[in-house]
C-alpha positions as CSV (number, residue, x, y, z in Angstrom):
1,X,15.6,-20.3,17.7
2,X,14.0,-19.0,14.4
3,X,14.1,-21.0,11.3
4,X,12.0,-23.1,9.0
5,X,10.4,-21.5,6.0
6,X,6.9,-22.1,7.8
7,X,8.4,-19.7,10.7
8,X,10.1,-17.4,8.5
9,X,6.9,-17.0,6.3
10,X,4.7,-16.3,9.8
11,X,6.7,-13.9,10.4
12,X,6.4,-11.7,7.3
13,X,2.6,-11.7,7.6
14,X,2.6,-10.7,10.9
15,X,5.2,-7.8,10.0
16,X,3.7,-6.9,6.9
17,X,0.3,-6.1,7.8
18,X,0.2,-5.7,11.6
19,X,3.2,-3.6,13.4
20,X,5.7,-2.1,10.7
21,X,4.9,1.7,11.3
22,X,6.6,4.3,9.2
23,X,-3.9,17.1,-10.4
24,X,-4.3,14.9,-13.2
25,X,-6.3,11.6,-14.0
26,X,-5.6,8.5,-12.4
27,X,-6.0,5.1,-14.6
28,X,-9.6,4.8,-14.5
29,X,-9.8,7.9,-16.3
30,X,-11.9,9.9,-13.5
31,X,-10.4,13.0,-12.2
32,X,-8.0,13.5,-9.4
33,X,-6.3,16.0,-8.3
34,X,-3.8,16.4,-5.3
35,X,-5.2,17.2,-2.3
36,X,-2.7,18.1,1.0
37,X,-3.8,18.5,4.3
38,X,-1.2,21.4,6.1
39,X,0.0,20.0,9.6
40,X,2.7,21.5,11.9
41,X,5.4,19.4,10.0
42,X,4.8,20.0,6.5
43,X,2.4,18.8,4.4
44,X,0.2,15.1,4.7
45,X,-0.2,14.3,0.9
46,X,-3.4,12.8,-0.6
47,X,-5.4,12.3,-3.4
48,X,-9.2,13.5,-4.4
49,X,-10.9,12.0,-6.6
50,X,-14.1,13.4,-8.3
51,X,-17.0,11.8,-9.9
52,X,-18.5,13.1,-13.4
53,X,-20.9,16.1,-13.0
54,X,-21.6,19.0,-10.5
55,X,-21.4,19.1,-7.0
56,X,-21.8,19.1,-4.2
57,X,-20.8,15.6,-3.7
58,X,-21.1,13.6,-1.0
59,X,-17.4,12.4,0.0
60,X,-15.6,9.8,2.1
61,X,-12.1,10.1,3.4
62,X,-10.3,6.2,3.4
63,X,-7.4,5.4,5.6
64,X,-5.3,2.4,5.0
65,X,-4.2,-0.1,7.8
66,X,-1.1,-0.5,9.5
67,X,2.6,-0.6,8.8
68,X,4.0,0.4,5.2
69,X,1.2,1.1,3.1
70,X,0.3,3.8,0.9
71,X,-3.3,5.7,-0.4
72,X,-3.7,3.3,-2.8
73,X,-3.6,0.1,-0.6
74,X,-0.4,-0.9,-1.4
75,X,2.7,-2.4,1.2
76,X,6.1,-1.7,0.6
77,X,6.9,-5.4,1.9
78,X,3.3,-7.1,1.1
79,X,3.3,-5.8,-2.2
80,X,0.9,-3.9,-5.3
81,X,-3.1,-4.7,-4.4
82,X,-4.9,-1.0,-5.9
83,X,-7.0,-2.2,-3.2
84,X,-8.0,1.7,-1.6
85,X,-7.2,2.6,-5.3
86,X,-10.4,0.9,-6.5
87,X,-12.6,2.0,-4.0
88,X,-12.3,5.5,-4.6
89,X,-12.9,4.6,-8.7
90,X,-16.0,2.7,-7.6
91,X,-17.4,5.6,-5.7
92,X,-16.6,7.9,-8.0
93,X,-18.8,6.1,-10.7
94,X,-21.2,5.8,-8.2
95,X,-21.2,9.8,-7.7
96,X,-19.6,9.8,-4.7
97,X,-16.1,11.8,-3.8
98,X,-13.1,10.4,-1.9
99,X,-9.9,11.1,-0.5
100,X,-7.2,9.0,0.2
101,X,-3.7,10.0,1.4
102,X,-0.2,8.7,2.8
103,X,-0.3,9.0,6.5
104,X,2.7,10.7,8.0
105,X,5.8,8.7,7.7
106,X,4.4,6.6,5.0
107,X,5.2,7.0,0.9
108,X,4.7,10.6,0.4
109,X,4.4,11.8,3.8
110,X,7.4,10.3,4.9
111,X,9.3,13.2,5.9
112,X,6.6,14.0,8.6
113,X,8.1,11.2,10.8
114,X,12.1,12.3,11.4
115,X,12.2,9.7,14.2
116,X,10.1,7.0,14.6
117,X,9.9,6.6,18.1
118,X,8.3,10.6,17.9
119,X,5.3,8.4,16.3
120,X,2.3,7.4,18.6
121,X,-1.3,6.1,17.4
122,X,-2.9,9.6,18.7
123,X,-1.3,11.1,15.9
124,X,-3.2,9.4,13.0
125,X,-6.4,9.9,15.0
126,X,-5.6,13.9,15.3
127,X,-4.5,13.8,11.4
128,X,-8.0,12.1,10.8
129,X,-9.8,14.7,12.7
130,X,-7.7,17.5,10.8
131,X,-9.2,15.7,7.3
132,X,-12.8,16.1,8.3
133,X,-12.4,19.4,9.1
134,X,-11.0,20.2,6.0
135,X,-13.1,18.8,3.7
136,X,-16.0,20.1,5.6
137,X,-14.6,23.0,4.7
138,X,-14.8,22.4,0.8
139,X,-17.8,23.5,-0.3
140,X,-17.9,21.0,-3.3
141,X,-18.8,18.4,-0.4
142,X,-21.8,17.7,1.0
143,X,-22.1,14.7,3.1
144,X,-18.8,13.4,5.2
145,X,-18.3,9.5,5.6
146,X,-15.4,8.0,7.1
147,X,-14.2,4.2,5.3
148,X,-11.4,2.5,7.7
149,X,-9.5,-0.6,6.5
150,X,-7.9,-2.5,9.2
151,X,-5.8,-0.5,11.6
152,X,-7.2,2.5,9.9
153,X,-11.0,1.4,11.0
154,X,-9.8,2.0,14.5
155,X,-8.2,5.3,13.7
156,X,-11.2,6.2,11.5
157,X,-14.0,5.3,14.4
158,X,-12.0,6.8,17.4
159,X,-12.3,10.6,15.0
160,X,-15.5,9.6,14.3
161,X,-16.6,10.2,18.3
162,X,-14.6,13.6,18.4
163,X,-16.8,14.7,15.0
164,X,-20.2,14.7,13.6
165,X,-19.8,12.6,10.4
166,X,-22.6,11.1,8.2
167,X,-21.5,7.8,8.6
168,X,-18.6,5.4,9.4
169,X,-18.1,2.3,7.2
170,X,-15.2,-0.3,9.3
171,X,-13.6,-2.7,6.6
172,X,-12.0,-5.6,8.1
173,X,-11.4,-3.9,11.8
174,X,-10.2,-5.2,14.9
175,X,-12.7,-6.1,17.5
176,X,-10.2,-6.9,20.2
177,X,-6.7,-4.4,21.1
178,X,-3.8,-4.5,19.5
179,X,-2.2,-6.0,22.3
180,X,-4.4,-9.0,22.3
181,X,-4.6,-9.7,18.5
182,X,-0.7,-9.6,18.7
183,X,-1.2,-12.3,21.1
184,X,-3.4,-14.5,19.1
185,X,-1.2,-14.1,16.1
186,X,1.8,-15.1,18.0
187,X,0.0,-18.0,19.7
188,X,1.1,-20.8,16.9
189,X,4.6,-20.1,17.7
190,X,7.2,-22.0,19.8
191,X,6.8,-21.5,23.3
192,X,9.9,-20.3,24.1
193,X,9.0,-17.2,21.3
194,X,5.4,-16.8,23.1
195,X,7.1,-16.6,26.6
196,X,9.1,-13.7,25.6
197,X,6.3,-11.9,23.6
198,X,3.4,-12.2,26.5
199,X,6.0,-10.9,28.8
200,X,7.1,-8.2,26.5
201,X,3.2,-6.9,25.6
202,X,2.5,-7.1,29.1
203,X,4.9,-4.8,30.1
204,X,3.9,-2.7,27.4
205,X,0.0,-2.8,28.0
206,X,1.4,-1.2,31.3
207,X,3.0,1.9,29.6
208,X,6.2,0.6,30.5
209,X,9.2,0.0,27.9
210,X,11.1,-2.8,27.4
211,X,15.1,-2.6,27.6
212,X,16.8,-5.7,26.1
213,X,15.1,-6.7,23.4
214,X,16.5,-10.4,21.9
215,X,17.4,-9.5,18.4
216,X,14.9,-11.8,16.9
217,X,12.1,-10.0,18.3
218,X,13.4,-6.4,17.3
219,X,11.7,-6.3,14.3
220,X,8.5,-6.2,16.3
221,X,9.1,-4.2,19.7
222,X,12.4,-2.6,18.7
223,X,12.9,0.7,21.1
224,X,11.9,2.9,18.6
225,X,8.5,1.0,17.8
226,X,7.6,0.9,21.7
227,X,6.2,4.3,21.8
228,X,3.4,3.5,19.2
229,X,2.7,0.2,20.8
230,X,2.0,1.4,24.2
231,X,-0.6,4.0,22.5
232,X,-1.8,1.9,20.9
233,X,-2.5,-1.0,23.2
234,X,-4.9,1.2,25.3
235,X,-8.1,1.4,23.2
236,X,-10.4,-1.0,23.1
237,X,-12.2,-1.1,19.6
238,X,-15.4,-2.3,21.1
239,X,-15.5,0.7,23.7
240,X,-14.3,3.4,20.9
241,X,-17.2,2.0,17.9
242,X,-19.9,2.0,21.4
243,X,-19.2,5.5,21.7
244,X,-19.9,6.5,18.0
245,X,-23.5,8.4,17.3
246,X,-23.0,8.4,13.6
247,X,-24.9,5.3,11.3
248,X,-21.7,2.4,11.5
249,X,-21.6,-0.1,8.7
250,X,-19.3,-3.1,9.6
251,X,-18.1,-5.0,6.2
252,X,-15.7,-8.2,7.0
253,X,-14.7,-10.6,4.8
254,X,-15.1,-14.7,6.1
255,X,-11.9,-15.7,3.9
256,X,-9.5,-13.2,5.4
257,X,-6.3,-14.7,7.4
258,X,-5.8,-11.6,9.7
259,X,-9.3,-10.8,10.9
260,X,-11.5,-12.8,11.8
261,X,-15.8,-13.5,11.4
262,X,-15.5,-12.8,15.2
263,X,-14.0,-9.6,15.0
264,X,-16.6,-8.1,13.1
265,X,-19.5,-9.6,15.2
266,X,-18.2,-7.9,18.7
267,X,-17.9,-4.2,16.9
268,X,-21.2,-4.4,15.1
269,X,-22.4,-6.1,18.5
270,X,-20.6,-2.3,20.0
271,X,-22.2,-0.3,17.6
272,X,-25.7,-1.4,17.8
273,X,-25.9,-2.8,13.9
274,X,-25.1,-6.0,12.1
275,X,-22.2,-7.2,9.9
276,X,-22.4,-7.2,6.8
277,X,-20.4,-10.7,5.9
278,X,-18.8,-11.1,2.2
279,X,-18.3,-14.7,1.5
280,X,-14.9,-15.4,0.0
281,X,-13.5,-11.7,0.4
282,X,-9.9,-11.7,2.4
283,X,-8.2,-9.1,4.0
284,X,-7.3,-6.6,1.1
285,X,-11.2,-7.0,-0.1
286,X,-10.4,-9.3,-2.8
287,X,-12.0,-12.7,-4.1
288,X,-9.6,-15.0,-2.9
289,X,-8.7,-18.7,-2.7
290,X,-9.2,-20.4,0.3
291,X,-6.1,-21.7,1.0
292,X,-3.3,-19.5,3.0
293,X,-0.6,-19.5,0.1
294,X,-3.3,-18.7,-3.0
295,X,-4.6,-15.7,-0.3
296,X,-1.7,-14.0,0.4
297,X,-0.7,-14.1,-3.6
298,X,-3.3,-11.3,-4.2
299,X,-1.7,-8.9,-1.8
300,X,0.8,-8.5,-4.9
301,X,-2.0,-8.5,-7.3
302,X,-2.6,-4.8,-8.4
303,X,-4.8,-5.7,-11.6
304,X,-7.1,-8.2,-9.1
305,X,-10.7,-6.3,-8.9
306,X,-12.1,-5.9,-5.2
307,X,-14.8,-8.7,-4.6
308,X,-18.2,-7.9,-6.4
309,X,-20.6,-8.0,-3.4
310,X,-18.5,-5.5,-1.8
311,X,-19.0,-1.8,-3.5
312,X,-22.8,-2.0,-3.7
313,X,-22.6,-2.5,0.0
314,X,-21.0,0.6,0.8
315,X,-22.5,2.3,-2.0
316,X,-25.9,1.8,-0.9
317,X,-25.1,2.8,3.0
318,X,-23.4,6.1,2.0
319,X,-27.0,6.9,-0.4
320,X,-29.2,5.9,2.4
């Protein structure tokens, strides 16, 4: 049985940032402008964001992490961060385009996903691959870099393989599958929760779905959620960033609570590079206290600034 506000508070992180799928100037000042991508369902709505002076530019196309969350970094359960927000400002001072969107389902683009159980993880790699080839395209662009945060550094590095990019930059990725990080964040709870999960995620590493879910697991592998999952659960981060020609830069934070020091050493470890580690940077690329409860309070900080060692980082990659 569920209860306890320890349990019940374990239970929102995990929902909240692992498995919950579905023109003008912004308030820096810089220029935006909107910036859709056309798909067979309607539009995938996104955001550019230009730096001062002429082009060409050299750009980078950001995709968020998993479950509710928006262009700008934001969850609609975790909360207001800016997080993706002020990345794309950063670059822009730093000369350097971006664009950010709201996958389909998500925000914006939520009318792309009628059904969720239509949804699979192949689909936000394809919309990826559709992004590079339209802002290759753009002839205000000259160089193409991919930034993935979270989830969205294993979307990013799987287009990466299918096109020639100028670089990949992973921001807090996975090094192990999704099946096996759901594992590890399940392990602290009761046994008689873990039985259930291990037997459900094996079934599902199999490509087989799982009738009969107990209601206090729905939220997780609920029948419409089960298609993603099993998609998902095939690919192995350290196989897809092995497979990447382009220049990989691996960025991971040692204060984050969802992925760890570890995770970041096996992908650069794939890749052929090494981490870059940002002391004190959690999961949403803030400065943030060490303990759990004064971390998570930033994922609702929208006016927190991304940690300072982090920009000049990616900055100085993408200008190599």
């Amino acid at each position: 049985m569920l209860g306890g506000k320890s349990m019940k508070k374990s239970w929102i992180i995990l929902i909240a940032t692992s498995l919950l799928l579905l023109g003008g100037c912004g308030g820096s000042g810089l220029p935006e402008e909107d910036y859709n991508l056309e798909v067979p369902e309607g539009e995938i709505k996104g955001t550019l964001m230009l730096p001062e002076g002429e082009g060409p530019f050299k750009l980078a196309v950001i995709h968020q992490g998993s479950g509710p969350t928006d262009r700008n970094g934001n969850s609609a359960i975790a909360g207001d961060n800016n997080s993706l927000k002020m990345v794309a400002e950063d670059l822009a001072k730093a000369g350097i385009a971006s664009v950010r969107f709201d996958k389909r389902g998500i925000a914006k683009s939520m009318s792309l996903i009628e059904k969720e159980e239509d949804l699979v993880f192949e689909d936000y790699i394809n919309d990826m691959i559709m992004w590079i080839e339209k802002v290759d395209q753009d002839e205000r662009f000259s160089e193409i870099y991919l930034i993935g945060h979270s989830e969205g550094a294993l979307i990013s590095a799987a287009a990466a393989v299918e096109k020639d990019v100028a670089g990949f930059i992973s921001l807090a990725g996975v090094g192990e599958r999704a099946s096996d990080t759901l594992r590890r964040q399940l392990s602290g709870q009761p046994d008689e929760i873990t039985n259930m999960t291990d037997q459900i995620i094996s079934e599902l590493e199999q490509g087989r779905m799982v009738e009969n879910v107990p209601d206090a697991l729905q939220s997780l592998f609920r029948d419409s959620i089960q298609p993603y999952l099993v998609s998902w659960f095939r690919y192995d981060p350290s196989e897809v960033y092995g497979e990447i020609t382009s220049p990989v830069l691996v960025v991971q934070g040692d204060n984050d609570v969802q992925v760890t020091v570890n995770d970041a050493m096996i992908l650069s470890q794939a890749a052929g590079t090494k981490p870059v580690l940002v002391p004190g940077m959690n999961h949403i690329l803030k400065d943030a206290p060490r303990d759990r409860e004064g971390n998570l309070e930033t994922y609702s900080d929208p006016d927190l600034e991304l940690h300072p060692d982090l920009m000049p980082v990616i900055i100085d990659f993408i200008n190599e």
